[in-house]
C-alpha positions in Angstrom: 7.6 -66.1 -33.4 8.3 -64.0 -30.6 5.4 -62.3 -28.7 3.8 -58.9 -29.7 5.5 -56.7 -26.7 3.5 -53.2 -26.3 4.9 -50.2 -26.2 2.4 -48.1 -24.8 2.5 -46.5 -21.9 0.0 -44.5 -19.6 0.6 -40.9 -18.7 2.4 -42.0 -15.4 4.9 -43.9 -16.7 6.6 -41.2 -19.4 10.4 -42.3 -19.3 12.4 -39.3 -17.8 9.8 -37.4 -16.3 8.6 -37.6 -12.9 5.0 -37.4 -11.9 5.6 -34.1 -10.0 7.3 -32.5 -12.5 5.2 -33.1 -15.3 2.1 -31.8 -13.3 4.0 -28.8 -12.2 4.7 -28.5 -16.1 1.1 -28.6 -16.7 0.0 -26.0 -14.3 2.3 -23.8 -15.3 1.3 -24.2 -19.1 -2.2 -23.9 -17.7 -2.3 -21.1 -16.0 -0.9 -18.4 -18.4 -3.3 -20.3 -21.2 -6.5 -19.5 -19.0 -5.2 -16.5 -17.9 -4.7 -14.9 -21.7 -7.8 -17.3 -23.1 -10.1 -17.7 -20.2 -12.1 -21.0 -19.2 -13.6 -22.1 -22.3 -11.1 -20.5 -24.5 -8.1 -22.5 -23.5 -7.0 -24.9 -25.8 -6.0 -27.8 -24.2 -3.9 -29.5 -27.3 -1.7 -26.0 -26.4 -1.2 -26.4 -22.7 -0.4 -30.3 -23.2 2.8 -29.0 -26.1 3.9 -26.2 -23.9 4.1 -28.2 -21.0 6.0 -31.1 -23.5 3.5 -33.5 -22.2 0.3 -34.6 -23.7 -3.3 -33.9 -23.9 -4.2 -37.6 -22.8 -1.8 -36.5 -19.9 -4.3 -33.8 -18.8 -7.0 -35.9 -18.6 -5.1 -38.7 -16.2 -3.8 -35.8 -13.7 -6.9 -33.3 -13.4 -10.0 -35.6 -15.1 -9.8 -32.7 -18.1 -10.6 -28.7 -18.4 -12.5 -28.6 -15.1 -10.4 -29.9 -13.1 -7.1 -28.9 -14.5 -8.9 -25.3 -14.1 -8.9 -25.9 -10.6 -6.0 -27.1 -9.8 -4.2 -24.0 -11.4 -6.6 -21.8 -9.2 -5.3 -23.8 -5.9 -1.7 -23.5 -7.0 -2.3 -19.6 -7.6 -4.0 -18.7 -4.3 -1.2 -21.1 -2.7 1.7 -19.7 -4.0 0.6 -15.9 -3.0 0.3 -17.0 0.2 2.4 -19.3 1.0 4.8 -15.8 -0.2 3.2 -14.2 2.3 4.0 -16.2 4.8 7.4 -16.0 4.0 7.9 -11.9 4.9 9.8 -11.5 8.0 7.8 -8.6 10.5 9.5 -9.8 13.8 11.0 -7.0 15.3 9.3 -4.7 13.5 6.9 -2.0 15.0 3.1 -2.5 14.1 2.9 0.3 11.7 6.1 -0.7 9.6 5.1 -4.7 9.6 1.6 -3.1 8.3 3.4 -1.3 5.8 5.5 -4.3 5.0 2.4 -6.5 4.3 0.9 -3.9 2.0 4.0 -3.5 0.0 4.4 -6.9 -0.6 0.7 -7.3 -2.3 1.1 -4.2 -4.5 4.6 -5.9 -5.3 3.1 -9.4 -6.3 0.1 -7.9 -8.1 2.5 -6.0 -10.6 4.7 -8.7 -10.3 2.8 -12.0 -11.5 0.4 -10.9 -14.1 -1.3 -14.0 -14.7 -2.7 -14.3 -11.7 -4.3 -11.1 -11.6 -5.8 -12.6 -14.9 -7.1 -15.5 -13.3 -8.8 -13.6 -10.1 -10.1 -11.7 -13.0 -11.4 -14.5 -14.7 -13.1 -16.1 -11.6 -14.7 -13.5 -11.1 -16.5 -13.3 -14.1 -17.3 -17.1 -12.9 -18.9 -15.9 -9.5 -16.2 -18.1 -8.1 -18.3 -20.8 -9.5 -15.0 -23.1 -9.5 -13.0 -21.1 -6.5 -15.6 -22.4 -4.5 -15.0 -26.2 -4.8 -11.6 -25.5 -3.2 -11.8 -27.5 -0.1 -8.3 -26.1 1.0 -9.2 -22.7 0.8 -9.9 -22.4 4.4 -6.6 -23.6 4.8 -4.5 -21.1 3.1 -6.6 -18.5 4.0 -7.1 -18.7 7.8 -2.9 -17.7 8.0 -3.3 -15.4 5.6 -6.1 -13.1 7.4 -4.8 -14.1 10.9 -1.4 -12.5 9.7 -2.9 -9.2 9.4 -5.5 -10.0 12.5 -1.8 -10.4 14.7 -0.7 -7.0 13.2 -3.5 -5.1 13.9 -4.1 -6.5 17.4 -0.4 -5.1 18.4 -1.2 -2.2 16.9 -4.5 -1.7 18.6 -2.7 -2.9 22.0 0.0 0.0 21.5 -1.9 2.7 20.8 -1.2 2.6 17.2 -4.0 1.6 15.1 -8.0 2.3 16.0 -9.6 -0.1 18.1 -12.8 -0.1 15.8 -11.3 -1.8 12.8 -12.4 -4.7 12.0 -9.5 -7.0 10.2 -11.7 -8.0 7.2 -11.8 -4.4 6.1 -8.5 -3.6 6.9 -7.5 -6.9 4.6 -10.0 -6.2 1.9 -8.3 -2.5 1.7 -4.7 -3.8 1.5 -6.0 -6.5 -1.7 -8.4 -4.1 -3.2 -5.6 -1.2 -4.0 -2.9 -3.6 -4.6 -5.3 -5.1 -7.1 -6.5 -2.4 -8.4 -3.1 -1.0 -9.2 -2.0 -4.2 -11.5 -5.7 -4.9 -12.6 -6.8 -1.6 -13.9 -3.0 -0.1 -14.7 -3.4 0.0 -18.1 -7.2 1.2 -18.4 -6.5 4.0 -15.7 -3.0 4.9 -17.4 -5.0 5.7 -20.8 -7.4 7.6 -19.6 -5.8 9.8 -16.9 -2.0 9.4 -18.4 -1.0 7.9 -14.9 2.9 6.8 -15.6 2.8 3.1 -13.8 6.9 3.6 -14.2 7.2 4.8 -10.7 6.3 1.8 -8.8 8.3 3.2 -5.8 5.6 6.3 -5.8 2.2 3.6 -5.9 3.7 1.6 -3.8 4.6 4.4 -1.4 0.9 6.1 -1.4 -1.2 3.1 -1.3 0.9 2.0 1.7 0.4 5.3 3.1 -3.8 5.4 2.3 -3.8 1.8 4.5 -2.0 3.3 7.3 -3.8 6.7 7.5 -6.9 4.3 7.3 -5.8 2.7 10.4 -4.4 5.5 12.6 -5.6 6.0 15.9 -4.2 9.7 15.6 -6.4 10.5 13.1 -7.6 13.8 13.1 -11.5 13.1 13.0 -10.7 10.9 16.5 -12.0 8.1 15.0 
């Protein structure tokens, strides 16, 4: 009789799929589930068939909701920045790069809605699970110090005031650009904005960011 051969194989060893690309499956699947159902509404039996894997495959990648919450929060924050990183300033004058950077975060709000949803949803967490993010700092830090290098030529040249301090100044730029994908459809019902004209938000919130940090303002500040 010939021996009993089993057929069963663990998550990691799925014929045809690499390990990387059915994670990146996952968090994709993942993150637009938490983003429409929140934390605890998720169904995790619906991210495991979107992302053609399984639920047992959850479980063996990200130890289950918790952590496979997590890890689409990391990939989130790291994919915004890591775009960020990407825009090209050199050359430019302090006032357009400024403008540059500010453009490009009304841009990616409007443009990737899901994480605007999970922001949103972490919120309502008090960043209860941003906070166990031990790579934060590391995304981060390039991030801020990207605007920091901005507004120091700027201050250097005459350009921008010499009394801003670059946590505001970055606070501004993410709290309009949220603002404008976060609260589009709320603010469009009840004051008939038209959130058509990207090219016109996009234009006056870069403009409110600048005017915030001109040294020619007319109050002298």
């Amino acid at each position: 009789m010939a021996a009993n051969v089993s057929t069963k194989r663990t998550p990691a060893t799925v014929p045809g799929r690499d390990t990387e690309v059915v994670r990146a499956s996952l968090l994709r699947a993942a993150a637009s589930e938490f983003a429409s159902r929140g934390f605890a509404g998720a169904r995790l039996e619906a991210i495991a068939a979107e992302a053609g894997a399984t639920r047992a495959m959850i479980y063996y990648y990200f130890g289950g909701r918790e952590g496979l919450y997590i890890a689409v929060l990391e990939n989130a924050y790291r994919e915004i920045w890591l775009a960020e990183q990407a825009i090209d300033t050199d050359g430019l004058a302090p006032d357009q790069a400024l403008r540059k950077l500010v453009e490009f975060r009304v841009d990616y709000y409007v443009n990737h809605p899901v994480f605007v949803s999970l922001v949103a949803i972490e919120n309502q967490h008090e960043a209860r699970y941003l906070k166990q993010l031990h790579s934060m700092p590391s995304w981060s830090g390039p991030s801020l110090a990207r605007t920091s290098e901005i507004l120091i030529q700027g201050q250097a040249s005459g350009v921008f005031r010499k009394d801003i301090d670059v946590l505001d100044l970055y606070q501004l730029i993410v709290s309009l650009g949220f603002f404008n994908a976060s609260n589009r459809y709320t603010f469009g019902a009840i004051f008939g904005r038209n959130w058509s004209d990207v090219e016109h938000v996009r234009q006056f919130i870069s403009d409110a960011v600048l005017r915030y940090a001109d040294a020619r303002r007319p109050d002298g500040r």
